[in-house]
C-alpha positions in Angstrom: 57.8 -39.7 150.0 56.0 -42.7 151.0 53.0 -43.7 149.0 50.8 -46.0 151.6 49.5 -49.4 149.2 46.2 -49.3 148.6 44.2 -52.8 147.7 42.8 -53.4 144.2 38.9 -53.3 144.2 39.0 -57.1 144.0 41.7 -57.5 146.7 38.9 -56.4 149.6 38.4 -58.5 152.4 34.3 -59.2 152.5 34.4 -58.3 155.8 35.4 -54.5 154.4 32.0 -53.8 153.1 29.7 -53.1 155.7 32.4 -51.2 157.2 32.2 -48.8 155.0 28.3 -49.1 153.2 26.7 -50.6 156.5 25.0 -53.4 156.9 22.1 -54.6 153.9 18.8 -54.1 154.0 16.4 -56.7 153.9 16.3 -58.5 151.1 12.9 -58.5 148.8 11.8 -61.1 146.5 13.1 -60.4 143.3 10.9 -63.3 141.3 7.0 -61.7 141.3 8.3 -58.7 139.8 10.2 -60.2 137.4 8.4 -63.0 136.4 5.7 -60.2 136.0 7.6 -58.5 133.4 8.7 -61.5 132.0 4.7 -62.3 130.9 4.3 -58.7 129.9 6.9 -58.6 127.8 6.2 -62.3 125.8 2.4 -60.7 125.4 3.8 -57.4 124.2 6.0 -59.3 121.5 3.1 -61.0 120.7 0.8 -57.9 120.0 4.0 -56.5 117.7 3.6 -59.1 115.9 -0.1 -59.6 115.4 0.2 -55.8 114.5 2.8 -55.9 112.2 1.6 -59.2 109.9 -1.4 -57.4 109.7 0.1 -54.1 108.5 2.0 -56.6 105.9 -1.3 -58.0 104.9 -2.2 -54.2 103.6 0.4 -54.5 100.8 -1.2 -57.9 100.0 0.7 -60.4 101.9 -0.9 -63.1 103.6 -2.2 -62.4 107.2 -1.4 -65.7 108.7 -0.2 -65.6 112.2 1.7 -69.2 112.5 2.5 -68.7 116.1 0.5 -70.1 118.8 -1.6 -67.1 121.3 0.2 -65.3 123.8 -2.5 -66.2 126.1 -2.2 -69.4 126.6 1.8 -69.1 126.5 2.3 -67.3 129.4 1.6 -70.6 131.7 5.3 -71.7 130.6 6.6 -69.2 132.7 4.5 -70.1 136.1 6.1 -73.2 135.5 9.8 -72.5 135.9 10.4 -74.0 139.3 13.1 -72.0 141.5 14.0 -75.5 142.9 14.6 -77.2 140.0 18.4 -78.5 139.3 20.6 -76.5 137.4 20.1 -77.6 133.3 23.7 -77.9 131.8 23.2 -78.8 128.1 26.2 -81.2 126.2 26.1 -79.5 122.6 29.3 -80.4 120.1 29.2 -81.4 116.8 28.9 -84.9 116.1 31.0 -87.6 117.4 32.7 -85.1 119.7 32.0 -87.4 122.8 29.0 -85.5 124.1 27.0 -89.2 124.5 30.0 -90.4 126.7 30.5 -87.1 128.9 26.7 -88.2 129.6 27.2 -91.5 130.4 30.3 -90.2 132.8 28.6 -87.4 134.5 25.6 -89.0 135.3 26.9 -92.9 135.4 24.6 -94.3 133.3 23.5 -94.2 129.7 25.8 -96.0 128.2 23.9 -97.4 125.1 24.0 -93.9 123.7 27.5 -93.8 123.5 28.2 -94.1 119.6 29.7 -96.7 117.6 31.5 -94.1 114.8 28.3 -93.5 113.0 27.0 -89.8 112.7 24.0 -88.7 113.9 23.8 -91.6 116.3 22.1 -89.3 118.9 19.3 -87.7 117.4 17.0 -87.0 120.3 17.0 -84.8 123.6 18.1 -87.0 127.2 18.4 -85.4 130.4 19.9 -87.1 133.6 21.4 -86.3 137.2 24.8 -86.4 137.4 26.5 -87.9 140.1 28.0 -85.1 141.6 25.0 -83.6 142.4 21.0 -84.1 141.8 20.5 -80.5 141.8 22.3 -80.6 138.3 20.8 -82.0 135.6 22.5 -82.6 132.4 21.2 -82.8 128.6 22.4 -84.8 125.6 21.1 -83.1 122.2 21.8 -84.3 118.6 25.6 -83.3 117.3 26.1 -80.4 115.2 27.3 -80.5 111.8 26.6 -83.6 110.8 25.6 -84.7 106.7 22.0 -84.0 106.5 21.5 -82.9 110.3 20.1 -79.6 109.6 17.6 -80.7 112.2 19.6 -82.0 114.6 21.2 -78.7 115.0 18.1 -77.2 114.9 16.7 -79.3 117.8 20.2 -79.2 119.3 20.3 -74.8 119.2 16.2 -75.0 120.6 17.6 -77.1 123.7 20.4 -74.2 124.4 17.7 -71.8 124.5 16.5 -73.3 128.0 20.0 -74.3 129.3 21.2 -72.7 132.6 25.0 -73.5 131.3 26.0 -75.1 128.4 28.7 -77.7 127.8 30.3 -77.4 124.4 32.0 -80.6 123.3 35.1 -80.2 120.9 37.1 -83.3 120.3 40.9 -81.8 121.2 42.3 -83.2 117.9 40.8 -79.9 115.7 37.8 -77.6 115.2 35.3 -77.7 112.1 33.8 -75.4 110.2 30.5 -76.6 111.3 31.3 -76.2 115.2 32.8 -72.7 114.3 29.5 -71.9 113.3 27.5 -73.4 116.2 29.8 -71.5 118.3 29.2 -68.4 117.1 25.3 -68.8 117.4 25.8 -70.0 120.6 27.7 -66.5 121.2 24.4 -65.0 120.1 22.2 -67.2 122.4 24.3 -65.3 125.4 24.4 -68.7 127.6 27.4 -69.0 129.8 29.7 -71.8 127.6 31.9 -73.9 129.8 34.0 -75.8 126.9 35.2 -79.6 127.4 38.4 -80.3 125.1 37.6 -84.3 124.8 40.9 -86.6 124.1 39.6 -89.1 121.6 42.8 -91.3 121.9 41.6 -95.0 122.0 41.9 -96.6 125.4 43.1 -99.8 123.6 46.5 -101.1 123.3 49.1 -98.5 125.0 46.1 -96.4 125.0 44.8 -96.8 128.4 48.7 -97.0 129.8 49.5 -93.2 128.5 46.2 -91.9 129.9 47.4 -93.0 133.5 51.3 -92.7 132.8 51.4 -89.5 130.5 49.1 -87.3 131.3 51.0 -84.3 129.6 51.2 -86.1 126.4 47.4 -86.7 126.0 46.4 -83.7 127.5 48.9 -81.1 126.3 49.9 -78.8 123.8 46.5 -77.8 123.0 47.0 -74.0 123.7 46.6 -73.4 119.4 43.2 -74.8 119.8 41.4 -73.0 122.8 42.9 -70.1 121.0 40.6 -70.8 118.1 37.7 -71.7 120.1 37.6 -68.8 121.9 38.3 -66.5 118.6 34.9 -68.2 117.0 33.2 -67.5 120.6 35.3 -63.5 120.7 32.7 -63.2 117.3 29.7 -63.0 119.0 31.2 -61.3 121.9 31.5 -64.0 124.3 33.9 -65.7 126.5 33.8 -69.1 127.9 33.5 -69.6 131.5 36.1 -72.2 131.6 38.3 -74.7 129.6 38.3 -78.5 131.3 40.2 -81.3 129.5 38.7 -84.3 130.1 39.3 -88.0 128.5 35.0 -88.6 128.6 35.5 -92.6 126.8 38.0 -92.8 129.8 35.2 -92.0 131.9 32.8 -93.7 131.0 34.5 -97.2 131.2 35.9 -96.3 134.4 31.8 -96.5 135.6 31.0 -99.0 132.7 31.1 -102.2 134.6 29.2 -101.2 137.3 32.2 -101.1 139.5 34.6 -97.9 139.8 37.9 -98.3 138.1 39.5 -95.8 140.2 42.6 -95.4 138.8 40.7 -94.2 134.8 38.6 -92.5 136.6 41.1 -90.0 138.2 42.7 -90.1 134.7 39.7 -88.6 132.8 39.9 -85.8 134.8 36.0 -85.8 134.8 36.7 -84.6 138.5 38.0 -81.3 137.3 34.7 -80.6 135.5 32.1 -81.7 138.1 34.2 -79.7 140.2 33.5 -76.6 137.7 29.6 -77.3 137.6 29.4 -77.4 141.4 31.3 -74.3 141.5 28.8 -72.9 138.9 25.9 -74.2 140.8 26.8 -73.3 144.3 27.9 -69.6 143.0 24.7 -68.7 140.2 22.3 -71.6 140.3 19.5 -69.2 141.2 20.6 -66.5 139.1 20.5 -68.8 135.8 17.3 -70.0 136.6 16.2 -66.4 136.5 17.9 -65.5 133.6 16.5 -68.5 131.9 13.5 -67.0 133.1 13.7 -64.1 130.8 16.3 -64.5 128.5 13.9 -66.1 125.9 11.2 -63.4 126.3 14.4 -61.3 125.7 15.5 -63.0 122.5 12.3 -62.9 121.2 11.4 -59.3 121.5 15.5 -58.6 120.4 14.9 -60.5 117.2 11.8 -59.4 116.4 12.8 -55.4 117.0 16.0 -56.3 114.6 13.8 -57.2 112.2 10.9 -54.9 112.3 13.6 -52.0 112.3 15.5 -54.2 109.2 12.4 -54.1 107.4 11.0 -51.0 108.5 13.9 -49.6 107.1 13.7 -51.6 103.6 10.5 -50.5 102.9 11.2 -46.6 103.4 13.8 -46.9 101.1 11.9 -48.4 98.8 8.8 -45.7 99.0 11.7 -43.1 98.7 12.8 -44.7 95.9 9.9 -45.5 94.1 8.4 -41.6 94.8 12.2 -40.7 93.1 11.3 -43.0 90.2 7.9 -41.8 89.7 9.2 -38.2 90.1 11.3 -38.9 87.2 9.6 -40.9 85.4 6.4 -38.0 85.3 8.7 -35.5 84.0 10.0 -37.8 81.3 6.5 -39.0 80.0 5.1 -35.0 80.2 8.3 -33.9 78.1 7.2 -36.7 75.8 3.9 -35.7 75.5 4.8 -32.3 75.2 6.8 -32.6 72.1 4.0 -35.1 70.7 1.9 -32.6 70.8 3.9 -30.2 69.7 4.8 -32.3 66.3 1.0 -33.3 65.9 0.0 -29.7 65.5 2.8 -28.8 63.0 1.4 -32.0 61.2 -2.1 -30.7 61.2 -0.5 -26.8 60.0 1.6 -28.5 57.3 -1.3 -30.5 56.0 -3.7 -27.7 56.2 -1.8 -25.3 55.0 -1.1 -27.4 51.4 -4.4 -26.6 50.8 -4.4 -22.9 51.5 -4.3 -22.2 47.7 -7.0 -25.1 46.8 -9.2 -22.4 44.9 -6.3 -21.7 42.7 -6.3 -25.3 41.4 -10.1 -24.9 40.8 -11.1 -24.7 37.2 -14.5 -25.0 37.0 -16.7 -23.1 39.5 -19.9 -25.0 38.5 -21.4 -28.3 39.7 -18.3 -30.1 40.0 -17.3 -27.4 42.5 -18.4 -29.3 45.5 -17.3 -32.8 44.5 -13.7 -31.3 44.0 -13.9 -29.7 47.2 -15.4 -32.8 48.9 -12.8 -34.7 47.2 -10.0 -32.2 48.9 -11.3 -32.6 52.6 -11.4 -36.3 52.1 -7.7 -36.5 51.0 -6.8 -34.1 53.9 -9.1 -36.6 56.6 -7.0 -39.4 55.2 -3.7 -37.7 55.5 -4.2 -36.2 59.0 -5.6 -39.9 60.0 -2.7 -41.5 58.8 0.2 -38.7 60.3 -1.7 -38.8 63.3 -2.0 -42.1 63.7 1.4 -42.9 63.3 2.7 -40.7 65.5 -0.3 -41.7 68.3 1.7 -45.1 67.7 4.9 -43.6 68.3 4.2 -41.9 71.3 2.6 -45.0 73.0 5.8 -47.2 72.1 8.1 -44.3 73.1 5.7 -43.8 76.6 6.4 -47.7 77.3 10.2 -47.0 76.1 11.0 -44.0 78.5 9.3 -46.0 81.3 11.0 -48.9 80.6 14.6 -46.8 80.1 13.3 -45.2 83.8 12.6 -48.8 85.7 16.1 -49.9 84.1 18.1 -47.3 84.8 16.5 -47.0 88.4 16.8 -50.7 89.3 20.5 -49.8 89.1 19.9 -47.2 92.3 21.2 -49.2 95.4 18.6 -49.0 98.1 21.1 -48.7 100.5 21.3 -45.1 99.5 17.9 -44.6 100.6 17.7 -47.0 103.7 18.7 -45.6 107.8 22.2 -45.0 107.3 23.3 -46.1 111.5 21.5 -48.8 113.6 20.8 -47.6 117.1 19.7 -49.1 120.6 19.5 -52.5 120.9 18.9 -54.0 117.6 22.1 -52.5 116.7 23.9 -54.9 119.3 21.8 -58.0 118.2 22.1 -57.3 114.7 25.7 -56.6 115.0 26.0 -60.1 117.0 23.6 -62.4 114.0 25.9 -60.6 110.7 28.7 -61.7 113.2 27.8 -65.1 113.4 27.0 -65.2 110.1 23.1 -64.7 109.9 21.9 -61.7 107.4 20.5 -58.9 107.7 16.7 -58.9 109.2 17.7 -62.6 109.7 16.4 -64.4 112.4 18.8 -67.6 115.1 16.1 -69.8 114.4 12.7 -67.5 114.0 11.5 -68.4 117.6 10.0 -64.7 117.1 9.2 -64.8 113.9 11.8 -62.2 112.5 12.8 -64.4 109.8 9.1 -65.4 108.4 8.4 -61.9 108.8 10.8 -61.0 106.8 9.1 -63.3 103.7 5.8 -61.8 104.1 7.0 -58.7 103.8 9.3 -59.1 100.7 6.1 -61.1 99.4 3.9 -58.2 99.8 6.5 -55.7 98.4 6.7 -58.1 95.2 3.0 -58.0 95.1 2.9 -54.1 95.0 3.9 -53.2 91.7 6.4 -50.1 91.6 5.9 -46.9 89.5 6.4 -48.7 86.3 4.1 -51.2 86.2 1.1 -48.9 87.6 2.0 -45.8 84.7 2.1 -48.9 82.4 -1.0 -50.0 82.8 -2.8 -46.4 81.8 -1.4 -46.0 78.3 -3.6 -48.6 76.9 -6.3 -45.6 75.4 -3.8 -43.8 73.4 -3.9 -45.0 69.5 -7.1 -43.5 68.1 -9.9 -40.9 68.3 -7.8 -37.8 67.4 -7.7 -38.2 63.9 -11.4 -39.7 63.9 -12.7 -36.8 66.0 -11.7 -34.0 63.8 -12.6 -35.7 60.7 -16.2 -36.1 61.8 -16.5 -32.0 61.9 -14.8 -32.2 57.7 -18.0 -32.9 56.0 -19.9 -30.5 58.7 -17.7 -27.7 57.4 -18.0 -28.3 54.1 -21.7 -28.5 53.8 -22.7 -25.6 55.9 -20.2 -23.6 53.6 -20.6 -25.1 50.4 -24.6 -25.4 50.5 -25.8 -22.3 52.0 -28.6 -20.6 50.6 -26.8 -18.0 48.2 -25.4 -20.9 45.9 -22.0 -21.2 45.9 -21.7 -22.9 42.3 -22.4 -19.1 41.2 -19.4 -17.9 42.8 -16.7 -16.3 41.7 -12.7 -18.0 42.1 -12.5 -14.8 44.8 -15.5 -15.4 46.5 -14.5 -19.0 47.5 -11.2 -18.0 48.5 -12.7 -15.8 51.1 -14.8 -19.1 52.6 -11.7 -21.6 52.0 -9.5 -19.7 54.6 -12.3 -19.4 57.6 -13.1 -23.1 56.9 -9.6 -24.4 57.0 -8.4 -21.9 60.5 -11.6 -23.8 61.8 -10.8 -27.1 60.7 -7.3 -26.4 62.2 -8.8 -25.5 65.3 -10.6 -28.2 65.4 -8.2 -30.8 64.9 -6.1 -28.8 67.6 -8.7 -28.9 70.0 -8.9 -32.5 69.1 -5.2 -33.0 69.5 -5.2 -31.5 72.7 -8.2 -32.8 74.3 -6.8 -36.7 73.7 -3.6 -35.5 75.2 -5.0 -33.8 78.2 -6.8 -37.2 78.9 -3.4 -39.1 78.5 -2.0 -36.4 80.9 -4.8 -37.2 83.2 -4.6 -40.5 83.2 -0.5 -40.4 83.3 -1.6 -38.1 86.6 -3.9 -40.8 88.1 -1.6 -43.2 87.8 1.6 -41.3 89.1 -0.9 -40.4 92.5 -1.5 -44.4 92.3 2.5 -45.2 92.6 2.6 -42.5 95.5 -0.3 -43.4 97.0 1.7 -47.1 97.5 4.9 -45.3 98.6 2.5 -43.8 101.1 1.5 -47.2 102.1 4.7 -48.1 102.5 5.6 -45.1 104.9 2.4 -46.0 106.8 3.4 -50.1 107.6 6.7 -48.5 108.1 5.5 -46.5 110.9 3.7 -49.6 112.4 6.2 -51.6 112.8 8.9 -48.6 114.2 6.1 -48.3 116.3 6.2 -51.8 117.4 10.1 -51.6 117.5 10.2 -48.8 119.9 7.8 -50.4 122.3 9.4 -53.3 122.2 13.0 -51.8 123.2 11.5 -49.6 125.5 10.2 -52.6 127.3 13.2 -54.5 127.2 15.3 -51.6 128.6 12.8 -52.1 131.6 13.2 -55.4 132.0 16.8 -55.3 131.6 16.6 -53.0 134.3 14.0 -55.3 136.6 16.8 -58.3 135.8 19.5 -56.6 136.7 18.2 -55.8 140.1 16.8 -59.4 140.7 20.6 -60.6 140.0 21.7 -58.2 142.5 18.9 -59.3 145.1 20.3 -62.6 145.1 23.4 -62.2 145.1 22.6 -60.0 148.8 23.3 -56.7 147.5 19.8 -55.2 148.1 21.4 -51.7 148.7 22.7 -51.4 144.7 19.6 -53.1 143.5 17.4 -50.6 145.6 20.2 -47.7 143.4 19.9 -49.1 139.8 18.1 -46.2 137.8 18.6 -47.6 134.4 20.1 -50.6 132.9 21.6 -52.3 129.3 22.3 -56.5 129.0 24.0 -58.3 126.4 22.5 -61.3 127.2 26.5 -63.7 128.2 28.7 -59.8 127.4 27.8 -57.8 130.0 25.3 -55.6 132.1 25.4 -51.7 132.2 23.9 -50.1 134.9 23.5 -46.5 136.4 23.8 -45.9 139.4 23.3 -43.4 142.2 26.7 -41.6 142.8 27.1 -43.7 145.9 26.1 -47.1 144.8 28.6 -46.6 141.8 31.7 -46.3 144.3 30.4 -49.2 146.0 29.5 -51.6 142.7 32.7 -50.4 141.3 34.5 -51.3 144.8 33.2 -54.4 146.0 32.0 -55.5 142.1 28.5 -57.9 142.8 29.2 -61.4 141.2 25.8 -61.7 138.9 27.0 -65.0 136.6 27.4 -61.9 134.4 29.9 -59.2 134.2 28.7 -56.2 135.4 29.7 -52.4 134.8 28.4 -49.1 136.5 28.0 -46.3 135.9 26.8 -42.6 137.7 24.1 -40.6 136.0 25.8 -38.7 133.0 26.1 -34.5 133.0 24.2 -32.8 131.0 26.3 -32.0 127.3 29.1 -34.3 129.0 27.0 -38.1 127.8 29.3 -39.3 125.9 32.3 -38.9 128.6 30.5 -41.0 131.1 31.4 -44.4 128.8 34.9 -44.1 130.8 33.2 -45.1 134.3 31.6 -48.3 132.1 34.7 -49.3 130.3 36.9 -49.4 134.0 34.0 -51.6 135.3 34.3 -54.3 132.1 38.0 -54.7 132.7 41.3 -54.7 135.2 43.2 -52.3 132.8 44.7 -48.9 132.5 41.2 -47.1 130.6 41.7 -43.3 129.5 39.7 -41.3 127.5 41.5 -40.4 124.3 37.9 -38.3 122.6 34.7 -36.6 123.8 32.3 -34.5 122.0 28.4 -34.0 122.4 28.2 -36.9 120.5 30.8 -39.2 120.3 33.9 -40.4 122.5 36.6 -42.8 122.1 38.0 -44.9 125.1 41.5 -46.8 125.2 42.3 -49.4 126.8 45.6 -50.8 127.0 45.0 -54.5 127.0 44.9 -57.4 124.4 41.0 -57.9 123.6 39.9 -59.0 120.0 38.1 -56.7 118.0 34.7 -58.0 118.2 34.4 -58.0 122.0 35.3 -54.4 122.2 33.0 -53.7 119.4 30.1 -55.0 121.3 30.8 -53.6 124.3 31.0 -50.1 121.9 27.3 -51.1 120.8 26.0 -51.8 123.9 27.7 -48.3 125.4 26.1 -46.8 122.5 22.8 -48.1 123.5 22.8 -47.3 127.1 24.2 -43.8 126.8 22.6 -42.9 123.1 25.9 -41.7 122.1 27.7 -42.5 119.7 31.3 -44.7 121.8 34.2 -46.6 120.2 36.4 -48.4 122.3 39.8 -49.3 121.5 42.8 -51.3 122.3 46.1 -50.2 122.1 47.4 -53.6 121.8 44.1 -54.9 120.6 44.2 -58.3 118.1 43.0 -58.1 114.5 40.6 -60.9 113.5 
């Protein structure tokens, strides 16, 4: 039978399109609306955070807002100007070239090529290049170098308003310290065009191999992109292209004022002005707008990872603490209880010794009273000193069983207690920072305050004292008054009995036996009501001071809820403005009809863009694929109990492979692709799936590579 070949969807002719979609509608402005949004959402994050220092500031942190107003901030945005060149940025670690690749690309600034020291660039220089004044490119501070922690710092700031960035790697190795930048720079999502620079000196046979043996200088270097792009595969990112160039080469070819033709050609700094013209003439308007809301973005990103991270902590930590004091209150009343308990045999074992006290009596005359006087006195003392020592005990065994609770509950993990799966957006961006080696709650470099967030908020938690300290702190009262109390009624009973009016020296033995048992069940009574009165205050005051510890965990739960709050109007706005970028890239690009069809939309700022389309628009994205700077997937509207199933339209769209759907459930499905991708692309594209569809989606390769 013959099969009749049908194109692949990137083998259309353009002329195929209108054919079969018609021809576009007008295009609208995509900037007013999204520079709108843009403003909205940098007040918004702004407001989050006002709100959530000041919830901090109710466990006693400090309120102390060090950012400046959102008020005034929004001017930077007015100011992006859609004309502007195109801002590539050299970043590398230092003494990678990036000074020379300057002084090549724009021919000039050759003083700041370097003489071998580090850190010989320590400040920000833009400049033209010569291949275009409508691209401007940026010399930072090198990465890496002893005692540069600022450099980088300035250096990563820079990236944050590039349009492209240029990363630098000399092509003899890759250090630790640029495997790191890379990775951050993964996280920043800018496209990455890396330069492999040849360092070989020009002098001697030097300059004769560049122009003789080009293979030789420039080859074998296929073990090192490899690397390069596995650090860049952590964060999720690819680079947009690999250029060897020889950028000393260059340089002197334009050094002497004079064009030494011949070196020139040899640097191959050609092949990468060739690659920024492409990138300008393709995406220079859509990088300006993505640089127009990608650090709104990051902002509201980091600062929803870390209101959710913290959010989080401090539940945990009010479960816990209501589990500790839980415990803790059932320990201390079982130790009261059995205080109590042993205080009243006390007061039964002394009192009853002196059940038989008239027995001993031998003379019922004047000495009668003395003797019995005499008896109560020694039977004060005894009580005074039993009950006393074991008031002692109790308050040393109070502070022991607390102290035995805080130590054995310190052990309890609060993971146990914390939001067991990460969700929406921050779980993508917090997937990307532990990738690239930034904790948990941590912050790139705290542009929206995540990270110092994160200190006031541990400071305030350390300020709080947990269950023990607060029951600690009402134990003070116990020694003394129970044994004091109950004495002062001894001599009350003994004179009301012993001195009535009928003269008890006149009695007989029997007569005083009948008055020496009333006054003794009364005197028990009396130190029992004693006893229990002094307990019933330390039962109270134990009480108080358990409602104190979950009157904190309350406060806990209640900045929790503020800044969950904050989180979810935070991601709820960026899924907007994901949604309001996605369709300014595709008004640019000309495709007015799918941007007029997005209903909903997820970026990974430099992975990927999800979109949902209209059933329509999907055939036609997925046909004739839009070119955004960004690579794009779409989707049609999911089927109701079917959610998880509609990853598989994504997954087709993020790559030219055979995709099948291997699991599907209400909640979860598994998609295969049968292609080599590393593990941590495929697991960001599984987060942001999981974010756009709210289901749980893990994609993997059958011939996938294990980092």
């Amino acid at each position: 039978m013959f099969e009749r070949e049908i194109p692949g969807r990137h083998a259309w002719l353009p002329s195929a399109l209108p054919l079969y979609y018609g021809a576009e509608p007008e295009r609208s402005d995509p900037w007013p609306v999204l520079l709108d949004f843009a403003t909205q959402l940098r007040t918004v994050v702004a407001d989050v955070r006002v709100d959530a220092l000041s919830a901090a500031a109710e466990l006693g942190g400090k309120y102390d807002d060090p950012f400046p107003a959102c008020a005034a901030s929004s001017s930077r945005l007015t100011e992006i100007d859609r004309e502007a060149p195109m801002r590539v940025v050299l970043m590398g670690r230092t003494m990678a070239g990036k000074s020379s690749l300057l002084a090549a690309l724009a021919g000039s600034h050759h003083e700041r090529i370097g003489d071998g020291r580090q850190r010989f660039s320590r400040d920000i220089l833009g400049a033209p290049t010569t291949a275009s004044n409508q691209i401007e490119v940026v010399d930072t501070p090198g990465v890496g170098a002893h005692g540069g922690t600022d450099d980088t710092e300035v250096a990563l700031k820079a990236a944050l308003d590039a349009d492209v960035i240029l990363w630098v790697n000399s092509s003899d190795s890759i250090q630790q310290e640029s495997a790191a930048a890379l990775k951050l720079l993964g996280v920043v999502g800018k496209p990455i065009i890396v330069v492999l620079n040849c360092r070989q000196s020009l002098e001697g046979v030097g300059r004769l191999n560049i122009l003789r043996f080009p293979d030789r200088v420039f080859g074998n270097k296929d073990g090192l992109v490899d690397e390069i792009r596995r650090h860049m595969a952590e964060a999720g990112v690819k680079p947009l292209d690999v250029v060897y160039v020889h950028a000393l080469a260059a340089a002197r070819a334009t050094g002497s004022g004079e064009l030494d033709t011949e070196l020139h050609d040899a640097s191959r700094i050609d092949d990468l002005a060739a690659a920024l013209l492409r990138e300008h003439d393709a995406h220079s308007e859509v990088r300006r707008a993505l640089r127009l809301v990608d650090q709104e973005r990051q902002e509201a990103e980091e600062l929803s990872w870390s209101l959710q991270q913290r959010a989080s902590a401090i539940r945990a930590q009010a479960e816990r603490d209501r589990g500790m004091t839980r415990d803790m209150h059932e320990r201390l009343q079982r130790v009261v209880r059995t205080a109590g308990e042993a205080m009243e045999a006390d007061v039964h074992a002394a009192v009853g010794k002196r059940r038989d006290w008239h027995l001993s009596v031998a003379d019922f005359g004047t000495p009668l009273q003395s003797d019995w006087t005499h008896a109560m006195a020694e039977l004060e003392g005894e009580l005074r000193k039993t009950l006393t020592l074991r008031l002692t005990s109790l308050s040393e065994e109070i502070r022991s069983t607390i102290e035995d609770a805080d130590a054995e509950w310190s052990e309890v993990s609060l993971d146990q207690f914390k939001l067991r799966d990460l969700s929406g957006f921050d779980a993508v961006w917090g997937n990307r920072l532990i990738r690239a080696g930034i904790g948990a709650g941590g912050s790139l470099l705290g542009f929206g305050g995540g990270a110092w967030l994160g200190a006031q908020v541990g400071g305030a938690i350390g300020l709080a004292g947990g269950p023990a300290a607060i029951v600690t702190a009402g134990v003070g009262f116990l020694v003394g008054g129970v044994a004091g109390v109950a004495a002062g009624r001894v001599k009350g009973l003994v004179d009301h009995i012993f001195l009535g009016k009928d003269g008890v020296l006149r009695k007989r033995r029997e007569e005083v036996a009948e008055q020496v048992g009333p006054i003794l069940d009364d005197l028990t009574h009396e130190y029992r009501t004693a006893i229990g009165a002094h307990l019933t205050k330390l039962r109270d005051s134990l009480e108080r001071e358990c409602a104190r510890s979950y009157d904190q965990s309350d406060d806990f739960d209640r900045v929790a809820t503020v800044w969950t709050n904050g989180e979810a109007c935070l991601q709820s706005l960026v899924r907007e403005i994901d949604r309001q970028t996605t369709t300014a890239l595709l008004r640019i690009d000309g495709r007015e009809r799918l941007a007029r069809a997005v209903k909903r939309a997820t970026r990974v700022p430099g992975v990927c863009i999800l979109a949902e389309f209209e059933d329509l628009a999907f055939w036609e994205a997925w046909l004739f694929p839009p070119d955004l700077g960004e690579s794009l997937a779409g989707g049609k509207g999911p089927y109701p109990g079917a959610e998880a199933a509609s990853a598989l339209a994504y997954v087709l769209g993020l790559v030219d492979a055979p995709v099948r759907l291997v699991r599907s459930g209400n909640l979860s499905a598994v998609v295969r692709i049968d292609a080599e991708i590393p593990d941590s692309i495929t697991q960001t594209w599984s987060g942001a799936l999981a974010a756009h569809i709210g289901k749980q989606i893990q994609i993997e390769t059958t011939q996938g590579t294990r980092e």
